[in-house]
C-alpha positions as CSV (number, residue, x, y, z in Angstrom):
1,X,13.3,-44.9,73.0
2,X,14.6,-47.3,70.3
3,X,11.9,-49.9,68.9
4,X,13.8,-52.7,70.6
5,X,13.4,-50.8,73.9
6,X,9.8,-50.3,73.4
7,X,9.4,-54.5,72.1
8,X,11.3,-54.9,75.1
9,X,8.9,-53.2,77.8
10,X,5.9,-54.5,76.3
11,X,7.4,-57.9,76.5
12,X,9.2,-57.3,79.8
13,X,12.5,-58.6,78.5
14,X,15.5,-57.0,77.9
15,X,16.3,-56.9,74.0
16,X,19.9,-57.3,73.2
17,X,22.0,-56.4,69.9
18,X,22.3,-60.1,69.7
19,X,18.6,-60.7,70.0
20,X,17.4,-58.0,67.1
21,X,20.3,-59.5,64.9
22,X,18.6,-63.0,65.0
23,X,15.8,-64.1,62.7
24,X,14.4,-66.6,64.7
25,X,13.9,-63.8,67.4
26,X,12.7,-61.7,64.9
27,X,10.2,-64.2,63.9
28,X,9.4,-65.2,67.2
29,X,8.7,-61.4,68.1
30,X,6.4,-60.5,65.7
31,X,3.9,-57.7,66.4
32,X,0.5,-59.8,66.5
33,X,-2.9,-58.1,68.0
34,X,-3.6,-55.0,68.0
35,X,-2.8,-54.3,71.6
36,X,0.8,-54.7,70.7
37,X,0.8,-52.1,68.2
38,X,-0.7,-49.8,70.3
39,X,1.6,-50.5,72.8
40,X,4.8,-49.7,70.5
41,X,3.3,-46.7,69.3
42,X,2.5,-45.8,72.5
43,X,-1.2,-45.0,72.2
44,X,-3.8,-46.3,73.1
45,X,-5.5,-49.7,71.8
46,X,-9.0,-47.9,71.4
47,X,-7.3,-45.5,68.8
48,X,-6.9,-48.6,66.5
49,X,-10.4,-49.9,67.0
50,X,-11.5,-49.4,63.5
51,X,-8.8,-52.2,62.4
52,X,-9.7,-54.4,64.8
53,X,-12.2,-56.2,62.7
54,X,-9.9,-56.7,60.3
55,X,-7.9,-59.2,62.1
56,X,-10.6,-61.7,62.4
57,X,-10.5,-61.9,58.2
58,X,-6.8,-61.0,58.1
59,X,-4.2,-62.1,60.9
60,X,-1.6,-59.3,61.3
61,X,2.0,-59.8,61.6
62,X,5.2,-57.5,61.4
63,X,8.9,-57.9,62.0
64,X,10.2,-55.4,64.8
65,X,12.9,-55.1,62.3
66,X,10.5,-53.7,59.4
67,X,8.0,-52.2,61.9
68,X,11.8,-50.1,62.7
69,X,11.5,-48.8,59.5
70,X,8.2,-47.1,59.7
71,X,7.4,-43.1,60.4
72,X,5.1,-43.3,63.3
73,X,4.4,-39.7,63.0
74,X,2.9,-40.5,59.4
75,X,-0.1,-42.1,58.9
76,X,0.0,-42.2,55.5
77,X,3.8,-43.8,55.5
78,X,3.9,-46.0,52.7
79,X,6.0,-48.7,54.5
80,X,2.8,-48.6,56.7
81,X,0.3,-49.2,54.3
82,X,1.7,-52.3,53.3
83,X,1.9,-54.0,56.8
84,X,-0.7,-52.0,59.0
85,X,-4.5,-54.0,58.9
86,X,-6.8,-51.1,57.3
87,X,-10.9,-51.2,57.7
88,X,-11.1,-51.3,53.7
89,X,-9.9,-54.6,53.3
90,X,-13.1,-55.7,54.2
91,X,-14.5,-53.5,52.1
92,X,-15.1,-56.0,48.7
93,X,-15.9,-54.8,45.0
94,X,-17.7,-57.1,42.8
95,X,-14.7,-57.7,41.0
96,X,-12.6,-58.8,43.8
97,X,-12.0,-62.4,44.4
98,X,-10.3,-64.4,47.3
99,X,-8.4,-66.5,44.2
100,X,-8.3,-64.3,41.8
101,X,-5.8,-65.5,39.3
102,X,-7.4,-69.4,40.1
103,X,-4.4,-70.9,41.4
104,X,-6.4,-73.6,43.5
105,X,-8.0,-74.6,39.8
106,X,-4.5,-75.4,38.5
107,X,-3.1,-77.6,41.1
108,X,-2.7,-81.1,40.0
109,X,-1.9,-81.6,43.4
110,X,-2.4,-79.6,46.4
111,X,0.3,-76.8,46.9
112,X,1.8,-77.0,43.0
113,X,0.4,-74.6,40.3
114,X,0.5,-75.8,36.9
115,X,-0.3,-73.0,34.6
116,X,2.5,-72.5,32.1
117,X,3.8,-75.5,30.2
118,X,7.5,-75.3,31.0
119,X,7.4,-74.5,35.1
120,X,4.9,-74.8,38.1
121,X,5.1,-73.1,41.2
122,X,5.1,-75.2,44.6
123,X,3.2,-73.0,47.7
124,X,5.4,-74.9,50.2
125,X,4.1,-72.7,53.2
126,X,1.3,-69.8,53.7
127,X,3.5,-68.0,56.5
128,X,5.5,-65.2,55.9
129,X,7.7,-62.9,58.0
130,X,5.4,-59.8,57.2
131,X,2.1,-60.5,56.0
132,X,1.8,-57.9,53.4
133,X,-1.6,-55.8,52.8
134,X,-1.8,-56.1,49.0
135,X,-1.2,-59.9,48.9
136,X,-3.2,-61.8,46.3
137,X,-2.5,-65.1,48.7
138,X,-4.5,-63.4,51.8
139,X,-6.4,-66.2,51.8
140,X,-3.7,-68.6,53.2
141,X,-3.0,-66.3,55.9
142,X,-5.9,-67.9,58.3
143,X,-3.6,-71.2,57.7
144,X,-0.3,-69.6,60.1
145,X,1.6,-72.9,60.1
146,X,5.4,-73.2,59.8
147,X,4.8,-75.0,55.7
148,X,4.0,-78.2,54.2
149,X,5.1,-81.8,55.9
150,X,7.4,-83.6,54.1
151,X,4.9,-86.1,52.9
152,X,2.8,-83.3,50.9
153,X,6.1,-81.9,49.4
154,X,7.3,-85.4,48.2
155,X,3.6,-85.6,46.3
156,X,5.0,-82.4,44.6
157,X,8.5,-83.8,43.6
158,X,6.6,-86.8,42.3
159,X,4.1,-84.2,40.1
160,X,6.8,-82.7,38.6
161,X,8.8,-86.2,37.7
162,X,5.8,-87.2,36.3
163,X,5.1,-84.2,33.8
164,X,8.9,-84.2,31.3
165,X,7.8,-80.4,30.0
166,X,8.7,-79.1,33.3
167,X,11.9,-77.6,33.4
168,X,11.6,-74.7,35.8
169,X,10.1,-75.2,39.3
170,X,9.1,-71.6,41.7
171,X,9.6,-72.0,45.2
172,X,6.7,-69.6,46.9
173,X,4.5,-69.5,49.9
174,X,3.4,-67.4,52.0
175,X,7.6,-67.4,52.2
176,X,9.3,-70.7,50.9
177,X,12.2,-69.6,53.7
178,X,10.4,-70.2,56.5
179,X,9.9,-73.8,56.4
180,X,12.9,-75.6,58.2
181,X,16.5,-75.5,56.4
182,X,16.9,-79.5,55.9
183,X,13.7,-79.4,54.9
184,X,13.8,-76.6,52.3
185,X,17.9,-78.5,51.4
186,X,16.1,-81.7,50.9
187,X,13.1,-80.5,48.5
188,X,15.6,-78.6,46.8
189,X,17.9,-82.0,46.0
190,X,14.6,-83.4,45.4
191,X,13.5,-81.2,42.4
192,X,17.3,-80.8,41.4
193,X,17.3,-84.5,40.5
194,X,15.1,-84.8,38.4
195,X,17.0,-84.5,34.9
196,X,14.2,-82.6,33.3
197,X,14.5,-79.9,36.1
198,X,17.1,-77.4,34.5
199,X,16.4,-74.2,36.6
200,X,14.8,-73.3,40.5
201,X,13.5,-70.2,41.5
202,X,12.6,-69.0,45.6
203,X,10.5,-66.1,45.3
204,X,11.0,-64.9,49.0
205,X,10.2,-61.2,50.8
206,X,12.9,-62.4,53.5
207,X,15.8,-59.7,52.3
208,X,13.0,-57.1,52.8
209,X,11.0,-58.1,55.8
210,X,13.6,-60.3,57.7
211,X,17.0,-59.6,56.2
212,X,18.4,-61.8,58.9
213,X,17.1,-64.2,57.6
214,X,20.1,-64.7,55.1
215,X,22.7,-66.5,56.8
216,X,25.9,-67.8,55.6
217,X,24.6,-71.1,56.2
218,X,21.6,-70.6,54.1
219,X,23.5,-69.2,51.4
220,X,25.5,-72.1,51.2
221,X,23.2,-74.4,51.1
222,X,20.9,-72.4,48.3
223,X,24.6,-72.6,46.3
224,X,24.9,-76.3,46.3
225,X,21.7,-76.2,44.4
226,X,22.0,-74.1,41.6
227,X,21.4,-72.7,38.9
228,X,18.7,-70.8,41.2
229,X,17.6,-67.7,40.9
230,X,15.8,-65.5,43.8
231,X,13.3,-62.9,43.3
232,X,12.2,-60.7,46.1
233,X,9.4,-57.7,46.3
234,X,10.8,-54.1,47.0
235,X,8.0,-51.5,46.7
236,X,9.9,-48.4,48.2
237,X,13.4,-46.8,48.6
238,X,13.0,-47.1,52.0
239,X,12.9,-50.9,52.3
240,X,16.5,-50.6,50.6
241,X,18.5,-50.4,54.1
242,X,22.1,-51.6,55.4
243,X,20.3,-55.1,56.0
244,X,18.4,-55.5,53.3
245,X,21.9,-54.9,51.0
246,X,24.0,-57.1,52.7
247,X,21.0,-60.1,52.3
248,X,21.2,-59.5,48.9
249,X,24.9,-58.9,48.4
250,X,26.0,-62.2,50.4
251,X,22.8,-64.3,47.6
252,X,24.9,-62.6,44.8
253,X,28.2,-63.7,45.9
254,X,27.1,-67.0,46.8
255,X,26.6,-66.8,43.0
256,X,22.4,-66.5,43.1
257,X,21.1,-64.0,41.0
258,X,18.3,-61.6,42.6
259,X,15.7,-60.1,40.7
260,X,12.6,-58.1,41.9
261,X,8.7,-58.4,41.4
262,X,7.1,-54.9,42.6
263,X,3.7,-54.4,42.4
264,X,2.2,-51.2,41.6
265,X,0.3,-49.3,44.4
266,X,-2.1,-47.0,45.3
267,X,-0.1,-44.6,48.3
268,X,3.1,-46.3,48.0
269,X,4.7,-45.8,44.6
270,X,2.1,-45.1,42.2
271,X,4.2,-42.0,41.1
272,X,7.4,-41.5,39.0
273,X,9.6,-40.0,41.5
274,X,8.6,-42.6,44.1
275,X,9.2,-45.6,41.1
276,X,13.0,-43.9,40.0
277,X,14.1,-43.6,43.2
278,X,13.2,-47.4,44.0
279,X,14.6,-48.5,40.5
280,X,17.9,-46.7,41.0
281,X,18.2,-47.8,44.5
282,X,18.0,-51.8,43.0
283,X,20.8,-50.6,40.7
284,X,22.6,-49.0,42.9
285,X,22.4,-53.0,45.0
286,X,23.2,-55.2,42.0
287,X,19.5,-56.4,42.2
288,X,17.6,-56.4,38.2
289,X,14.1,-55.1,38.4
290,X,12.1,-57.7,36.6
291,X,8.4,-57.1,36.7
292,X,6.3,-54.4,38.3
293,X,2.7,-55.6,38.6
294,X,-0.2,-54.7,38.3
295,X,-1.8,-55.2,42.0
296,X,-4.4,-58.0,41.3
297,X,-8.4,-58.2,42.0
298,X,-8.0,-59.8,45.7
299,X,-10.7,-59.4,47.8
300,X,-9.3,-56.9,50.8
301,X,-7.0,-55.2,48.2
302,X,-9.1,-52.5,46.3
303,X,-7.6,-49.3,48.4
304,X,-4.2,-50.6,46.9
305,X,-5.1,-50.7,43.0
306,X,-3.7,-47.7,41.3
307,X,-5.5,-47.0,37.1
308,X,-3.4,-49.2,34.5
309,X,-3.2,-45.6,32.9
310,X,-1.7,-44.5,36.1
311,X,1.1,-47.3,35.7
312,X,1.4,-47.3,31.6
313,X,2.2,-43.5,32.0
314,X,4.7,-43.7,34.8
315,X,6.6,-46.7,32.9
316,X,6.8,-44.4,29.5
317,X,8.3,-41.6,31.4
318,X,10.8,-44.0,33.0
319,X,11.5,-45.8,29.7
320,X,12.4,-41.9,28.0
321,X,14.8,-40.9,31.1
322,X,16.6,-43.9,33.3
323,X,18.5,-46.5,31.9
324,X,17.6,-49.6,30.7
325,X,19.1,-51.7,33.4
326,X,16.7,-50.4,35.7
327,X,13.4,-50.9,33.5
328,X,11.0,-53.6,34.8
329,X,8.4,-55.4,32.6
330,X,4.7,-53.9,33.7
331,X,2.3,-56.8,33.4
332,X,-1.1,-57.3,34.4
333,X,-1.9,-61.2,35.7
334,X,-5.0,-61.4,34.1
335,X,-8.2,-62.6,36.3
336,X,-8.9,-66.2,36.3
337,X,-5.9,-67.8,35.4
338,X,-4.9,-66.9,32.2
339,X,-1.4,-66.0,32.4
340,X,0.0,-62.5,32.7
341,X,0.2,-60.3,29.5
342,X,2.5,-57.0,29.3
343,X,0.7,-53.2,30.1
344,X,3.1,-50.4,27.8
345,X,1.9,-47.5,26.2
346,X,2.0,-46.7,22.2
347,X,5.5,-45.8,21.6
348,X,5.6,-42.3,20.3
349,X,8.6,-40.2,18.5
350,X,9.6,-36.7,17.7
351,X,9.3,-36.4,13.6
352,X,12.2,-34.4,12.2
353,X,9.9,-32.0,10.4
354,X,7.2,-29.4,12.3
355,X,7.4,-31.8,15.4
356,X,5.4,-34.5,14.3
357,X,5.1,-38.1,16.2
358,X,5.2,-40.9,14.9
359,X,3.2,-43.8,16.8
360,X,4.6,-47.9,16.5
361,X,1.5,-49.7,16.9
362,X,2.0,-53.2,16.6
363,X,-1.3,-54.6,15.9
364,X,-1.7,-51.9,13.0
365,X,-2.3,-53.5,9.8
366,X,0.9,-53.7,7.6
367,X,0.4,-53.4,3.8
């Protein structure tokens, strides 16, 4: 039985290619409570009883299209450990922080992040498709509502006029696509007009999660208001599927660059072989690896964190054997706010006599 058969006998409805095809149904269809997972995977709801707890800190919610991609025979799928609700989350270390980079610190008004002099980032909704385990926005999850009213977004526009150093805006959430099309059109004219706005960003899971998501018509619309670049979040080969191309193929010839954020984890692809693979496979679709981060100090999040050694040695091996193209900057956002900072290891090379290395260390002291 296909996954849409088994949505469609838990719903009682009849799901067509039409249906599965359609984001909105997609959306509307999203696995919820715990009795609907167990129904999908056919077992039953008292085998998921440990992760029931969970749900009253941290909502659950998963496209049938990316629940399709999951091994149910593996429990330690790494597609499922990003989306499936796991009894550490409420497990808390010290460290770990419902804010921890102090976003709601830097928000001259609610929803914009003003950290960096020359860009802010607007959190225009806290919903997403697919609410992701490793998330260092959990905390806006318990706030499920389609995104900001217009009103709230217009006191961001205004922000934004009112500070001349901004020249980049990031359009986030939760996922910025989710809010309503004329909406999302009209706060793009909005920022666009501004003549000290030069570039926009949407940093969006959509082509991952809900590849359907990208439409003609959205494409269109995101074209009228470039330059814009998108940046998405693939974590593992397997998310790179026959959807997930084509969303990003029909950005790129709308003329949107695509760029992707991974973040480094703990089960998922906190080893070389699982970090090539993923690298090539973005080559391979025309999309740049950008940055590969760190996973941050969230509260919920501490069965995700792989060591910084872990990641520093897995980016020298892929710096000495894949091309550069395919190289993303690993960076650490640093707790409380202050900005990110680049994680790479000493570089180290052959010498030409008895095998020597030489180490580059740029804080040495130069003579």
């Amino acid at each position: 039985m296909t996954l849409g058969n088994k949505i469609g006998v838990v719903s009682g409805k009849r799901i067509s290619g039409v249906d599965w095809n359609d984001w909105k149904w997609q959306f509307r269809n999203r696995i919820r409570s715990m009795r609907q997972l167990a129904a999908i995977q056919q077992r039953p709801v008292a085998s998921l009883a440990p992760c029931a707890p969970v749900l009253r800190t941290y909502p659950i919610a998963i496209t049938p299209y990316y629940m399709s991609l999951l091994d149910p025979a593996d429990e330690n799928d790494p597609l499922r450990r990003q989306c499936f609700p796991d009894p550490r989350e409420l497990t808390f270390s010290l460290g770990g922080v419902p804010d921890p980079l102090a976003e709601e610190r830097d928000m001259p008004v609610p929803g914009l992040i003003h950290r960096y002099p020359d860009r802010c980032l607007a959190i225009v909704t806290g919903t997403c498709a697919v609410y992701c385990r490793h998330c260092n926005r959990k905390r806006l999850w318990r706030a499920d509502k389609p995104g900001r009213t217009r009103e709230r977004l217009q006191a961001m526009v205004d922000q934004v006029a009112r500070t001349p150093a901004l020249r980049e805006v990031i359009i986030s959430g939760g996922d910025p696509l989710l809010i309503s099309e004329p909406l999302l059109d009209w706060f793009l004219g909005a920022l666009r007009a501004i003549p000290h706005v030069e570039v926009l960003r949407i940093g969006s899971r959509a082509p991952v999660t809900l590849p359907m998501r990208i439409t003609p018509e959205l494409c269109a619309m995101l074209k009228r208001h470039r330059p814009l670049w998108f940046n998405t979040q693939f974590n593992h080969r397997r998310e790179i599927t026959e959807e997930s191309t084509r969303a990003c193929e029909m950005l790129l010839e709308a003329g949107i660059p695509v760029g992707n954020q991974s973040v480094l984890l703990k089960g998922v692809n906190d080893n070389y072989d699982s970090m090539r693979e993923l690298l090539y496979g973005l080559e391979r679709i025309s999309v740049r690896p950008y940055y590969l981060f760190q996973c941050d100090p969230v509260q919920g999040t501490d069965h995700f964190r792989a060591e910084i050694w872990t990641g520093m040695e897995i980016m020298e091996r892929l710096w000495r054997n894949i091309s550069g193209l395919c190289l993303p900057r690993y960076v650490l956002d640093c707790p409380g706010g202050r900005g990110k900072i680049p994680l790479q290891p000493f570089s180290l090379l052959p010498g030409r006599e008895n095998g020597d290395q030489h180490c580059f260390d740029k804080t040495a002291q130069m003579d």
